[in-house]
Backbone bond lengths (Angstrom), bond angles and torsions (degrees), N, CA, C in turn:
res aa  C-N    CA-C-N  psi(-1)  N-CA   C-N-CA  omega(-1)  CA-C   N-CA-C  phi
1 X - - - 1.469 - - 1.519 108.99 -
2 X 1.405 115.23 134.65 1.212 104.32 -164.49 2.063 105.18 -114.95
3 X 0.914 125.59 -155.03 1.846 114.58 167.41 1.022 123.26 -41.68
4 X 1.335 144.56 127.48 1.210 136.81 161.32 1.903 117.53 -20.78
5 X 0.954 137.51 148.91 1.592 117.17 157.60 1.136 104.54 -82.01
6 X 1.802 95.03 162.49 1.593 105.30 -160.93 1.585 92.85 -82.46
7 X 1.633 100.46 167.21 1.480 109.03 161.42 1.964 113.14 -138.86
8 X 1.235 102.70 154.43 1.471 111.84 -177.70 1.653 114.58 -54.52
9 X 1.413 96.10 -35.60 1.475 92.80 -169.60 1.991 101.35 -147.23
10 X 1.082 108.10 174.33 1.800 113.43 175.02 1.473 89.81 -116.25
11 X 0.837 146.78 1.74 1.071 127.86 -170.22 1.771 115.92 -38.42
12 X 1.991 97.21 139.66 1.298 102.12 177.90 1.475 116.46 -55.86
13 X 1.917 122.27 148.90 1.256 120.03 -160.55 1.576 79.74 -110.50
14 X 1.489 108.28 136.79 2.061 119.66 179.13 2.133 92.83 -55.29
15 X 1.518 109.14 145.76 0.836 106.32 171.13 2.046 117.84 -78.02
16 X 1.493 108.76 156.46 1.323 112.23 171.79 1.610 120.52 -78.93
17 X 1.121 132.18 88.80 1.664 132.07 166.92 1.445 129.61 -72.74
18 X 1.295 122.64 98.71 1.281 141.88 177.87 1.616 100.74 -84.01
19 X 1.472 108.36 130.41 1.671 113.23 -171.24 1.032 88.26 -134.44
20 X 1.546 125.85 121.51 1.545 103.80 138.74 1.697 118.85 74.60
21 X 1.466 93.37 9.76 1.638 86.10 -176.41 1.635 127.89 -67.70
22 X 1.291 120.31 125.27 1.330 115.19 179.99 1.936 110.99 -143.97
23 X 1.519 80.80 116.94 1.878 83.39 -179.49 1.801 100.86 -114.09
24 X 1.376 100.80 146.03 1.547 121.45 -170.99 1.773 102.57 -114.33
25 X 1.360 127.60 136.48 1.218 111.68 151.29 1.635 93.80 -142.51
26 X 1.315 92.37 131.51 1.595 127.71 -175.16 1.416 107.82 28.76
27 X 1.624 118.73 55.52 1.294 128.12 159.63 1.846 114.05 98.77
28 X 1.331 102.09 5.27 1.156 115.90 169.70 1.500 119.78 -89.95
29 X 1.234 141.49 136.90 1.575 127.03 -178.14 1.484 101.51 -107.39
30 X 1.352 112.49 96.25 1.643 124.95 179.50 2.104 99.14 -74.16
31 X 0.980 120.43 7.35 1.411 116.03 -158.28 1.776 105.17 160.47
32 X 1.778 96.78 106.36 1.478 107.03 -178.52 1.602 112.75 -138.76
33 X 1.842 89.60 101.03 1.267 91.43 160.17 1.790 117.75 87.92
34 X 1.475 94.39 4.06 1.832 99.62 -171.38 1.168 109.43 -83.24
35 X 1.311 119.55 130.99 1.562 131.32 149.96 1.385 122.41 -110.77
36 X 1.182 118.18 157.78 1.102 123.26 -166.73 1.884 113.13 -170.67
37 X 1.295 159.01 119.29 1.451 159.58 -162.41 1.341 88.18 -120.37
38 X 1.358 111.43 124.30 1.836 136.29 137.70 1.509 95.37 -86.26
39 X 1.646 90.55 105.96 1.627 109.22 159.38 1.654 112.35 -65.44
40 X 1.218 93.66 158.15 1.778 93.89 -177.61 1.485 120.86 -79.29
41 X 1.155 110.23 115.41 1.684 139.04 173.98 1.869 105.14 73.96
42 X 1.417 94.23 52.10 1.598 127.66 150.86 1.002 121.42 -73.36
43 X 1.246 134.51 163.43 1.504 149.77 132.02 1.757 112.21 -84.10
44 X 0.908 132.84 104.15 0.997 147.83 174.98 1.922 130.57 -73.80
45 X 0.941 155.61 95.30 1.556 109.89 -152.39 2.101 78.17 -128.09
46 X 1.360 100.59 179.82 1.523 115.46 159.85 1.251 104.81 -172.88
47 X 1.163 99.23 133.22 1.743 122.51 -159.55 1.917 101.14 -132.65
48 X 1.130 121.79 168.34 1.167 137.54 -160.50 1.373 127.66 150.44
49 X 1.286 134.64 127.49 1.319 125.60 -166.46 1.600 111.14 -60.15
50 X 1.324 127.25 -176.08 1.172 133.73 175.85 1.338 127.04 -43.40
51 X 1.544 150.77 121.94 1.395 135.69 -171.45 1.396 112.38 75.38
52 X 1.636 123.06 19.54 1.028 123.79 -177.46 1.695 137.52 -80.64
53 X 1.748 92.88 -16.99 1.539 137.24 -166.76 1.635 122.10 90.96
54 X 1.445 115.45 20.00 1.219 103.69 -167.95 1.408 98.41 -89.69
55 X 1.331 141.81 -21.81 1.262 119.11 174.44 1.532 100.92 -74.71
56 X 0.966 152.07 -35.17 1.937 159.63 -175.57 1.310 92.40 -65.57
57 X 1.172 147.13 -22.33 1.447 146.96 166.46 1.560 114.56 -87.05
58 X 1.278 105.44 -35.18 1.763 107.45 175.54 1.690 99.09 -73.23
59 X 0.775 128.74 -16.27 1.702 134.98 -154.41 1.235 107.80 -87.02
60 X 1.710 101.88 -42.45 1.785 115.51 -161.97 1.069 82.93 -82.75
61 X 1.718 140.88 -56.84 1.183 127.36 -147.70 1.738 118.26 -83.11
62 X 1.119 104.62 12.05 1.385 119.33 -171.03 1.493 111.21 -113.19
63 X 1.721 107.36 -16.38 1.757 129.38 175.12 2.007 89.31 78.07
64 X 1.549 134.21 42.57 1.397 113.89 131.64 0.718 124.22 -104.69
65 X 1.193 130.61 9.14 1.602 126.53 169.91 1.739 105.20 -131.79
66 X 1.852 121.73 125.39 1.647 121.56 171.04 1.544 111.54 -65.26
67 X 1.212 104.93 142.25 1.448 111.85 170.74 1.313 116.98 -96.34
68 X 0.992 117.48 129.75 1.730 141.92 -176.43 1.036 133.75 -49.19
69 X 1.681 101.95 -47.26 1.375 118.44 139.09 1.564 105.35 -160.61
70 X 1.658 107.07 -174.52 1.621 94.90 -170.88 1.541 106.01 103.87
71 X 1.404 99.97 170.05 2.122 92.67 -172.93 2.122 75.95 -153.43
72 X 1.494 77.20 172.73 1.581 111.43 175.01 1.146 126.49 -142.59
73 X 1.265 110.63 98.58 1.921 100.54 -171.57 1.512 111.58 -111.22
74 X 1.383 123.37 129.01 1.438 143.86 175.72 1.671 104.71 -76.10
75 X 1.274 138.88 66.67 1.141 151.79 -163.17 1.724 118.13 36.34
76 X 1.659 125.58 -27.65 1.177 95.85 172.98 1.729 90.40 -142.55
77 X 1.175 104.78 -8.37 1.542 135.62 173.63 1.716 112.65 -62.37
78 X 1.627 118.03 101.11 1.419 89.84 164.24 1.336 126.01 -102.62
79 X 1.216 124.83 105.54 1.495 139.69 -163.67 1.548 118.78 -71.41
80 X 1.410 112.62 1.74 1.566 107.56 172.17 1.270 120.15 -78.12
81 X 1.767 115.71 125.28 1.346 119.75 -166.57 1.711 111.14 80.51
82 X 1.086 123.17 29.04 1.246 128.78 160.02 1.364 117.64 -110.47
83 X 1.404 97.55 142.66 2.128 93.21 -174.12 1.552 95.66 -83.84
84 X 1.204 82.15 167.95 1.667 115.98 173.93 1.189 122.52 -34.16
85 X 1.599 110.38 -69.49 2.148 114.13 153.46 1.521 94.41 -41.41
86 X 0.800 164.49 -97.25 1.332 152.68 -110.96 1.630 119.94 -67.11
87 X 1.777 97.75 -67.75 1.291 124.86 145.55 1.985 109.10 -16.07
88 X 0.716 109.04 -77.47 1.968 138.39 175.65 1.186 87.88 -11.00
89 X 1.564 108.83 -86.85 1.390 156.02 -161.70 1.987 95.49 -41.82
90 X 1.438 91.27 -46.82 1.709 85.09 178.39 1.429 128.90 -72.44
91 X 1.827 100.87 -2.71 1.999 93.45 178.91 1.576 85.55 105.51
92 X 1.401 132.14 1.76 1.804 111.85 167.98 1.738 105.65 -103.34
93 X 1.367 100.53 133.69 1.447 108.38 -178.70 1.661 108.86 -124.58
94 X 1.076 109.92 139.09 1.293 112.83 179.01 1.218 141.13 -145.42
95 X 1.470 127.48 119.19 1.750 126.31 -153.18 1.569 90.12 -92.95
96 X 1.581 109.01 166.60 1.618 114.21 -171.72 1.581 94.43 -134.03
97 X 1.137 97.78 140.63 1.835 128.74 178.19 1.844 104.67 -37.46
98 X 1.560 91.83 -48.98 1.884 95.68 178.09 1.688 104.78 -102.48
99 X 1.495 98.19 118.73 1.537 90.17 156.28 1.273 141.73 -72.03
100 X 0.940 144.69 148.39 1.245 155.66 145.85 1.322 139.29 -137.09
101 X 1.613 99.08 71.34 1.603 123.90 156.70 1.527 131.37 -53.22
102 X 0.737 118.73 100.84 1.596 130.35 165.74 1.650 113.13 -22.72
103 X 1.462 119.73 95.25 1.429 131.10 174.09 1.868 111.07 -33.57
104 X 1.274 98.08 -37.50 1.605 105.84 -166.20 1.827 123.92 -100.73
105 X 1.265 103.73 -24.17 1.391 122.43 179.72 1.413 109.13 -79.93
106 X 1.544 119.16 129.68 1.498 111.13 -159.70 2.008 95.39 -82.24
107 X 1.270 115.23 -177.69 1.397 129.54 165.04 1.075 117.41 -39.85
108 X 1.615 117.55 -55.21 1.371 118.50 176.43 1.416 116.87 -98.12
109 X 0.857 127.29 15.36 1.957 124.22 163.28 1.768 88.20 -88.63
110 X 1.432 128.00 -45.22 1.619 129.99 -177.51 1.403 102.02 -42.22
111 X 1.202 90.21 -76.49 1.952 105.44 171.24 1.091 107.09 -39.64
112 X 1.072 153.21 -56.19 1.646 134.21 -163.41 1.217 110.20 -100.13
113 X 1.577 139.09 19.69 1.380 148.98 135.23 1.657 101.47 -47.37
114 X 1.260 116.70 -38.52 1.406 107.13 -169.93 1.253 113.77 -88.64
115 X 1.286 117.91 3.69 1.837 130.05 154.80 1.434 126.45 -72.15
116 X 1.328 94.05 -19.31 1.730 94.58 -168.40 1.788 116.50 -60.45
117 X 1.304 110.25 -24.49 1.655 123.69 -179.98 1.594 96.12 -69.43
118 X 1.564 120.27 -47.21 1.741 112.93 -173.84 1.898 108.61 -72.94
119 X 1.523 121.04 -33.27 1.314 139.88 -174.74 1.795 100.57 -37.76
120 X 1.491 115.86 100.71 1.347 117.61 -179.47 1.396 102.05 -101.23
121 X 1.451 132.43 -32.75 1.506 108.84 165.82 1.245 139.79 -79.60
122 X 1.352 119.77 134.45 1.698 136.79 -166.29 1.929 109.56 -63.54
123 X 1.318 90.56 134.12 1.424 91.70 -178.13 1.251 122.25 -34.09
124 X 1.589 143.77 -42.78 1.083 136.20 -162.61 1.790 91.11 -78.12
125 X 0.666 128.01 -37.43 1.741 124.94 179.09 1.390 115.03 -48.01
126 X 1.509 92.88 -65.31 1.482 99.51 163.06 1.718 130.15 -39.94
127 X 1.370 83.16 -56.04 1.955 93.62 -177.87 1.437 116.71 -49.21
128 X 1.637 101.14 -42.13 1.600 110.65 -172.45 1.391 101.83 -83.50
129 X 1.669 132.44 -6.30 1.148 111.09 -175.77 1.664 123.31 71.01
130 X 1.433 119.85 18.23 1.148 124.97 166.39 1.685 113.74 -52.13
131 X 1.540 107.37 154.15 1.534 116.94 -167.93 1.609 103.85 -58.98
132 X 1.567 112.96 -38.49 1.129 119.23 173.32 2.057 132.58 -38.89
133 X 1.404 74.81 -46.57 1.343 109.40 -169.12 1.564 110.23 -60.97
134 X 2.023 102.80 -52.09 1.474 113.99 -173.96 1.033 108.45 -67.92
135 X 1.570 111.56 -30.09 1.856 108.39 -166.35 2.264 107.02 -64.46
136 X 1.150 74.79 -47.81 1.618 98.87 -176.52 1.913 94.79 -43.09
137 X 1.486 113.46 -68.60 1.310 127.52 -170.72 1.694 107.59 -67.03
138 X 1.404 131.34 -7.49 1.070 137.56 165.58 1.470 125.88 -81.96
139 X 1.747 112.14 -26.31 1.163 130.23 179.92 1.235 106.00 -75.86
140 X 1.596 119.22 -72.19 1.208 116.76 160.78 1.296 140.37 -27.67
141 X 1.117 118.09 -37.56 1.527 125.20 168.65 1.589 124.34 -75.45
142 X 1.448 85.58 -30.65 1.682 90.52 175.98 1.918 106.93 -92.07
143 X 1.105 128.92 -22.51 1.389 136.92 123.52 1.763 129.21 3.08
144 X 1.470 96.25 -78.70 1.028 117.58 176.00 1.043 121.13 -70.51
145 X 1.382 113.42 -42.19 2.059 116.73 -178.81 1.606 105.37 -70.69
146 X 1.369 124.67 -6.17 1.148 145.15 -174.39 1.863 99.56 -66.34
147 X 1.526 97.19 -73.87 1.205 116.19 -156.61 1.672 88.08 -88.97
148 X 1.130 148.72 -8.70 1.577 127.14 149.42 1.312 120.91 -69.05
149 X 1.396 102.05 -34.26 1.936 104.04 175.97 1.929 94.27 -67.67
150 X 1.225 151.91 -0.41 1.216 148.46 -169.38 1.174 109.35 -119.61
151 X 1.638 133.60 -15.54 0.959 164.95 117.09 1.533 127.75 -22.56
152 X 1.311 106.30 -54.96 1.454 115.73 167.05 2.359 83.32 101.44
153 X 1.183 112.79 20.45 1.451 104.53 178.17 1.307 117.47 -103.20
154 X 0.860 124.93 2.80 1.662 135.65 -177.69 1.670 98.31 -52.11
155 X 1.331 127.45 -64.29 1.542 111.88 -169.75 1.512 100.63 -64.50
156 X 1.101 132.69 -39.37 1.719 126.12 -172.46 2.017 102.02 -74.66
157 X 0.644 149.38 19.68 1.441 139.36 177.64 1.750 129.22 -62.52
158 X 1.496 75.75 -28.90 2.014 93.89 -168.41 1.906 91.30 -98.59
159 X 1.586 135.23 -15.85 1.310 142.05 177.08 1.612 102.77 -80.85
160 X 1.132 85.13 135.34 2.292 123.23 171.44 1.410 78.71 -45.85
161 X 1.761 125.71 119.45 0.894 125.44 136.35 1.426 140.72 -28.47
162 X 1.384 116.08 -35.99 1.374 123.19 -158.39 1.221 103.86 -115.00
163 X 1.081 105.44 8.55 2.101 117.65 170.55 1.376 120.55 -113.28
164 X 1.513 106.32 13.73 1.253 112.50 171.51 1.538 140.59 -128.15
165 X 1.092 113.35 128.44 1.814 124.10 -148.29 1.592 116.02 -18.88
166 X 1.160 109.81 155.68 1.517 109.35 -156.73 1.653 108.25 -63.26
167 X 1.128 108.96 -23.85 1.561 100.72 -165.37 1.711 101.03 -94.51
168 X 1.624 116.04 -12.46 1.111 114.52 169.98 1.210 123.87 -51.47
169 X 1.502 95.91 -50.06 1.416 130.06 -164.75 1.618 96.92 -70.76
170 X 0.735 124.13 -26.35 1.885 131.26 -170.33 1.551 89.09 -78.02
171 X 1.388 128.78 -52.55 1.461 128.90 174.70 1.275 118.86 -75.99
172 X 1.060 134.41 -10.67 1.326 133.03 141.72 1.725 128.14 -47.53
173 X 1.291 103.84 -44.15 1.299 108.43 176.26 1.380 112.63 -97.76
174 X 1.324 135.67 1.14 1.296 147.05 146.31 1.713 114.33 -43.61
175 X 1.383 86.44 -60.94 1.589 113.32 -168.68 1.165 113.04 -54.35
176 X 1.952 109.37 -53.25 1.732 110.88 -176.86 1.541 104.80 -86.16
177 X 1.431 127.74 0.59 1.660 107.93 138.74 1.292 133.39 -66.76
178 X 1.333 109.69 -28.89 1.617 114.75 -167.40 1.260 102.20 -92.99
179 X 1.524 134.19 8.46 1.407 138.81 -175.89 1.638 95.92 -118.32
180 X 1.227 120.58 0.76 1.487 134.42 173.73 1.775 99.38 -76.61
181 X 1.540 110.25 -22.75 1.577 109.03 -156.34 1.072 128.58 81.52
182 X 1.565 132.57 -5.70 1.275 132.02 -140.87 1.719 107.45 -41.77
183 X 1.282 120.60 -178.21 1.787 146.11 143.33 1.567 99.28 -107.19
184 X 1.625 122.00 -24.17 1.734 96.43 173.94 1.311 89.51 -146.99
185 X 1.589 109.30 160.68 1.364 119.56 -177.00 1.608 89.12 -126.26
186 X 1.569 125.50 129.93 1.203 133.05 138.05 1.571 124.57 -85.84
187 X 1.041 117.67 146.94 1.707 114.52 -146.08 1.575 90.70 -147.91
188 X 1.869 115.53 109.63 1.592 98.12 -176.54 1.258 66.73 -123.35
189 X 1.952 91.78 139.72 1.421 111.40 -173.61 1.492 131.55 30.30
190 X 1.044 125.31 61.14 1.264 118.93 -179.09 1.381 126.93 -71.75
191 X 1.486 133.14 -35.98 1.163 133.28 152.78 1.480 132.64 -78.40
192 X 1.586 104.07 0.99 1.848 95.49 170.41 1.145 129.27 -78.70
193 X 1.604 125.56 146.21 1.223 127.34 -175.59 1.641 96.56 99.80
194 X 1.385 130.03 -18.21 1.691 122.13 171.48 1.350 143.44 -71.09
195 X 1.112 97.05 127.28 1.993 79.39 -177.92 1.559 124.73 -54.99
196 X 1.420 139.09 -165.74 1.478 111.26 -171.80 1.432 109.09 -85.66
197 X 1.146 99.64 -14.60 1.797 120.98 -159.54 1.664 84.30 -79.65
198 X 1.252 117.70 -66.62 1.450 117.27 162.95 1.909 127.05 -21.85
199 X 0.882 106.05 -53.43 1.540 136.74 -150.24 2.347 92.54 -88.94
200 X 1.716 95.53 -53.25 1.330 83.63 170.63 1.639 113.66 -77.77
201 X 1.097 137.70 -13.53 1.180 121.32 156.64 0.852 137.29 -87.63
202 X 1.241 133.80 -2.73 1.861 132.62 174.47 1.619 96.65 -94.03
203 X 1.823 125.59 -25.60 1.266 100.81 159.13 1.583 134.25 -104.59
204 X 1.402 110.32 18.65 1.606 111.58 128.57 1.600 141.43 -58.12
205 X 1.395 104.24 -19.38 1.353 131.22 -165.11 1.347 103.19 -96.67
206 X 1.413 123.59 -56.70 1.550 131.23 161.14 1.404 109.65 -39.72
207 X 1.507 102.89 -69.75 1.583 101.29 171.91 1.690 135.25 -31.22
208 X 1.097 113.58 -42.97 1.368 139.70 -175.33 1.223 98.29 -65.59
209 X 1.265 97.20 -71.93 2.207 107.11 -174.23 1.000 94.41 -28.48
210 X 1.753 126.67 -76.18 1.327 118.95 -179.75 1.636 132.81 -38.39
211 X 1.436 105.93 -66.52 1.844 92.58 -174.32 1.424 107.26 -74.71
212 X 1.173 152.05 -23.09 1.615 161.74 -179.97 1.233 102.10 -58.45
213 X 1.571 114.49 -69.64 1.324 110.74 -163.86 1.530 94.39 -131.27
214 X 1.293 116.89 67.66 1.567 108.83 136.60 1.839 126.60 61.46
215 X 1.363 96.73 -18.68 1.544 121.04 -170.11 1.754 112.76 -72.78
216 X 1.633 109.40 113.20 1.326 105.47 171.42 1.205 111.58 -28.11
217 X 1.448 119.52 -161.51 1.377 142.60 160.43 1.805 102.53 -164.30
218 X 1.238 118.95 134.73 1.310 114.69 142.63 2.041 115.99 -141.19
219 X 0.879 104.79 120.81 1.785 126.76 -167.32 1.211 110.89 -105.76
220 X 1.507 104.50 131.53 1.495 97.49 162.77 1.921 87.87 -129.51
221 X 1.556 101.22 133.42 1.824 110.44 157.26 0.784 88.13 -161.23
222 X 1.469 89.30 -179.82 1.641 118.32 -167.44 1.531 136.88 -84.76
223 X 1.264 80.19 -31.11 1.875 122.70 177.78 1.845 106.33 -57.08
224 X 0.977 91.90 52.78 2.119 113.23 173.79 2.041 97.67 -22.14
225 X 1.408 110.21 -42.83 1.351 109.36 -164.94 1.346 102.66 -71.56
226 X 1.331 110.73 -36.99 2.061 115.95 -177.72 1.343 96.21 -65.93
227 X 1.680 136.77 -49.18 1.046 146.45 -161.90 1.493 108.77 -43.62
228 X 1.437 94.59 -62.75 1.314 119.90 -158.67 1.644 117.71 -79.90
229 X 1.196 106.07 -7.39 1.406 138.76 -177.26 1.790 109.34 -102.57
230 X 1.245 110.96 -49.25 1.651 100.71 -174.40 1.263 101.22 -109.11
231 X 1.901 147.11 -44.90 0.960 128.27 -174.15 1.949 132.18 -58.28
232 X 1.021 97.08 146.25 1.249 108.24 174.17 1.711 124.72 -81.32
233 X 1.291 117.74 -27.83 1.153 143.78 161.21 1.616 115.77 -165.80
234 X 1.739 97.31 143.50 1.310 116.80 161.07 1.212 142.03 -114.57
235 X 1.280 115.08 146.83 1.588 124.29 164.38 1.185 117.66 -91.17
236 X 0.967 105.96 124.03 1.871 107.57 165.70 1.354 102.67 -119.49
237 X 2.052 102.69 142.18 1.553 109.93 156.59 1.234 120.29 -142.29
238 X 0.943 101.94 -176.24 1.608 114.98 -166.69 1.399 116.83 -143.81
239 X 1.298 127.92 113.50 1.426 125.70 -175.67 1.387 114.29 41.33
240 X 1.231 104.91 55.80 1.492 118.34 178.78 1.824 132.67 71.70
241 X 1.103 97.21 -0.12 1.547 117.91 -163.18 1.618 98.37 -118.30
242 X 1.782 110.61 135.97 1.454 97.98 -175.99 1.664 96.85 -88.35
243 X 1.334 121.03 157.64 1.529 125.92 -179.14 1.413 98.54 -119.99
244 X 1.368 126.88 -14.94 1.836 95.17 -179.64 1.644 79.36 -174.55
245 X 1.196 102.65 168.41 1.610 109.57 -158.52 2.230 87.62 -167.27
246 X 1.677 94.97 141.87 1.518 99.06 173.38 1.459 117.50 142.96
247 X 0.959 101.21 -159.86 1.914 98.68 174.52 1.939 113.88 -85.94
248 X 1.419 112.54 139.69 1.119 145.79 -176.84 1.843 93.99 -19.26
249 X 1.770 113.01 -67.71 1.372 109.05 168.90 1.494 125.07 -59.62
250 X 1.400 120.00 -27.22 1.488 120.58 -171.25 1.598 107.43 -72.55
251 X 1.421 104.25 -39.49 1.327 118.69 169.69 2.125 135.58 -65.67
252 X 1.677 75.27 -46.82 1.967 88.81 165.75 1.682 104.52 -76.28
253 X 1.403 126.54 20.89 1.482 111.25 172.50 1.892 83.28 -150.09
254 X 0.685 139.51 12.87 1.459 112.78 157.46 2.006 125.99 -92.49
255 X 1.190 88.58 124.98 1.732 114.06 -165.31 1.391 88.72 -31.98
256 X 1.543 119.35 -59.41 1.682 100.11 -162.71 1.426 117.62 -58.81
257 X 0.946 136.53 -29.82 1.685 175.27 4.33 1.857 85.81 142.35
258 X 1.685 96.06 -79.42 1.417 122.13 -147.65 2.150 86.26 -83.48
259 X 1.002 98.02 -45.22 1.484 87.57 -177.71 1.650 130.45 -58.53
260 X 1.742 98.42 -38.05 1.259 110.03 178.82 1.569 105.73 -75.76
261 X 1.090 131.50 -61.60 1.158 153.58 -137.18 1.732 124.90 -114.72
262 X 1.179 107.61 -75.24 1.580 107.91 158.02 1.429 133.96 -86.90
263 X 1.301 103.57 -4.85 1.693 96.23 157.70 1.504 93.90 99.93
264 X 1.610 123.25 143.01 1.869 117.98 -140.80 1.529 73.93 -90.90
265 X 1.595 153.24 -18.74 1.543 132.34 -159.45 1.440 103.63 -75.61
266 X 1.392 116.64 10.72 1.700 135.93 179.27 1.423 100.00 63.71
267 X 1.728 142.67 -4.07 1.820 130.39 177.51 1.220 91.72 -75.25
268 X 1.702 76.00 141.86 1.481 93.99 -173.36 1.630 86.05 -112.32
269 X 1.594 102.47 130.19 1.387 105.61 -165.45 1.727 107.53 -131.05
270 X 1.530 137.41 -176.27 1.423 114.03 157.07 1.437 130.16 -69.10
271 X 0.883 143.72 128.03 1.263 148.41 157.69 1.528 119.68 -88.26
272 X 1.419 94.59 149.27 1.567 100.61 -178.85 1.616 101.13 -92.43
């Protein structure tokens, strides 16, 4: 991992407010009633065993999945019932648990998908190659080679995204969020499936996003030791319902905590 890339400004990122969230599908309560605030340029995490709702919570706040009831506000923005482009558009970026990288698209065409939200010149500019156009497409690129050298992707750039080793590939889709610009990064699972060697570097890398550039975080994995190590506060739930909410220790020792979730000998260990 090499310097953070630079940025123009730190500016504070608006905090995320979860109210009241509750999603239903066909009489089931996937999500009842949770709130939860990512303070600005936090680490955030929410953890819960399997079927807990934390992916049905990454979903709403990302606009693929409607909420039932409950709101979401992006600091002055209320984002419930907004799609995904929209969502985008506000500074939320978000990597997904399953990849699916493009076999054929090199590293850096991936990476500069996550430009297209900053991209101010209009296709015909582009097409014709106006001066306008190159300067714009020069920034970006030099942008991007930025945040792969921070990445550790600089030798893979000209390689098939989707032909390259799993944890690569996990930084690949790291990368074309953080080339989005975000103010918050949602992160589902970002280190599962890594080797440890893997696992300590993508959460050096998390880490960084945060104090470097100013950038929320909110995470959900499994990996209790990353948890407990980079978040600033947690949520935990359980069958859709949050059970305890607080700092990393307040949380690795509360009974409901250890019973549901980490197991009553209170180690906090990986879970599947």
């Amino acid at each position: 991992m090499t310097e953070a890339p630079s940025t123009e400004s730190l500016a504070v990122p608006p905090p995320l407010e979860v109210r009241d969230l509750t999603v239903r599908f066909a009489g089931l309560t996937a999500l009842d009633a949770v709130s939860f605030t990512v303070q600005p340029g936090s680490i955030h995490a929410v953890i819960g065993p399997n079927g807990a709702g934390k992916s049905t919570c990454f979903n709403v706040l990302s606009g693929v999945y409607k909420a039932t009831e409950g709101s979401v506000r992006f600091g002055e923005h209320l984002i419930t019932g907004s799609t995904p482009e929209q969502i985008a558009e506000l500074g939320v970026a978000r990597t997904f648990q399953n990849l699916a990288l493009s076999e054929h698209a090199s590293v850096a065409d991936t990476l500069l998908l996550g430009r297209h939200r900053l991209t101010k010149a209009g296709f015909l500019a582009t097409g014709l190659r106006l001066p306008s156009a190159v300067r714009e497409e020069t920034k970006h690129r030099e942008r991007m080679q930025e945040i792969a050298a921070f990445l550790g992707l600089e030798p893979y750039l000209k390689h098939p995204a989707g032909v390259l080793p799993y944890g690569l590939q996990k930084m690949v889709e790291l990368g074309r969020a953080l080339c989005m610009e975000p103010d918050i990064l949602l992160l589902d699972e970002p280190i599962a499936g890594m080797t440890p060697t893997e696992r300590q570097h993508a959460a050096g890398i998390i880490s960084s996003v945060r104090e470097s550039l100013g950038v929320s975080v909110l995470l959900v994995e499994h990996d209790m030791g990353v948890v407990m190590k980079l978040a600033d506060s947690v949520t935990v739930l359980d069958f859709g319902r949050k059970i305890a909410e607080g700092s990393p220790a307040e949380v690795q020792n509360d009974p409901e905590v250890l019973r549901a979730y980490l197991g009553t000998n209170g180690e906090a260990g990986e879970t599947a």
